[in-house]
C-alpha positions in Angstrom: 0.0 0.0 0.0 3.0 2.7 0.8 4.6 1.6 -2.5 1.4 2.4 -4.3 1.1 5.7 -2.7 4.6 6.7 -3.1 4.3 5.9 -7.0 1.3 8.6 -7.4 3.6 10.8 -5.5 6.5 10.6 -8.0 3.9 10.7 -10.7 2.3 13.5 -9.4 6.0 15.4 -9.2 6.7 14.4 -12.6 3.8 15.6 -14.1 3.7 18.7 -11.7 7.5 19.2 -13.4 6.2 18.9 -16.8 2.9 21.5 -16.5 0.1 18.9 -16.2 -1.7 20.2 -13.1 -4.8 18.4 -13.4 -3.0 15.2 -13.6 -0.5 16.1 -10.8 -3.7 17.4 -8.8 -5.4 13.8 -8.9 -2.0 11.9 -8.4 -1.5 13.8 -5.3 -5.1 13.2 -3.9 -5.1 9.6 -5.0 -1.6 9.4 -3.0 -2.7 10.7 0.2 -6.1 9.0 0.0 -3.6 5.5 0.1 -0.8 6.8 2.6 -4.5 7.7 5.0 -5.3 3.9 4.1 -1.6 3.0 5.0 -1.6 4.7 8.4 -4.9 3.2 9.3 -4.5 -0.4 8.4 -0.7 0.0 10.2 -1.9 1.3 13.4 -4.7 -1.3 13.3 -2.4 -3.8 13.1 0.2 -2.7 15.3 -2.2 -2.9 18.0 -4.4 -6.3 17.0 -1.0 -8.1 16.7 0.5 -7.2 20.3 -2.9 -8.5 21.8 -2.1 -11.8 20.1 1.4 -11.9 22.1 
């Protein structure tokens, strides 16, 4: 899940760099709707694995 969101990051800096702003726009939204899904699913986990022991 972080790999995916830190490929629409570099996409969205490439195409930022190149003038597409529309396309950098969504790649940046798309990549912090994934790191949000990261964080949540990573904290979630954290703490239902150190019940299990």
């Amino acid at each position: 899940m972080l790999s995916w969101a830190i490929t629409f990051l570099i996409i969205a800096i490439v195409a930022a760099v190149l003038g597409f702003g529309g396309i950098a726009g969504a790649a940046t939204g798309i990549a912090k709707i994934l790191f949000i899904i990261f964080l949540v699913l990573f904290i979630a986990s954290f703490f239902f694995g150190r019940r299990r022991g």
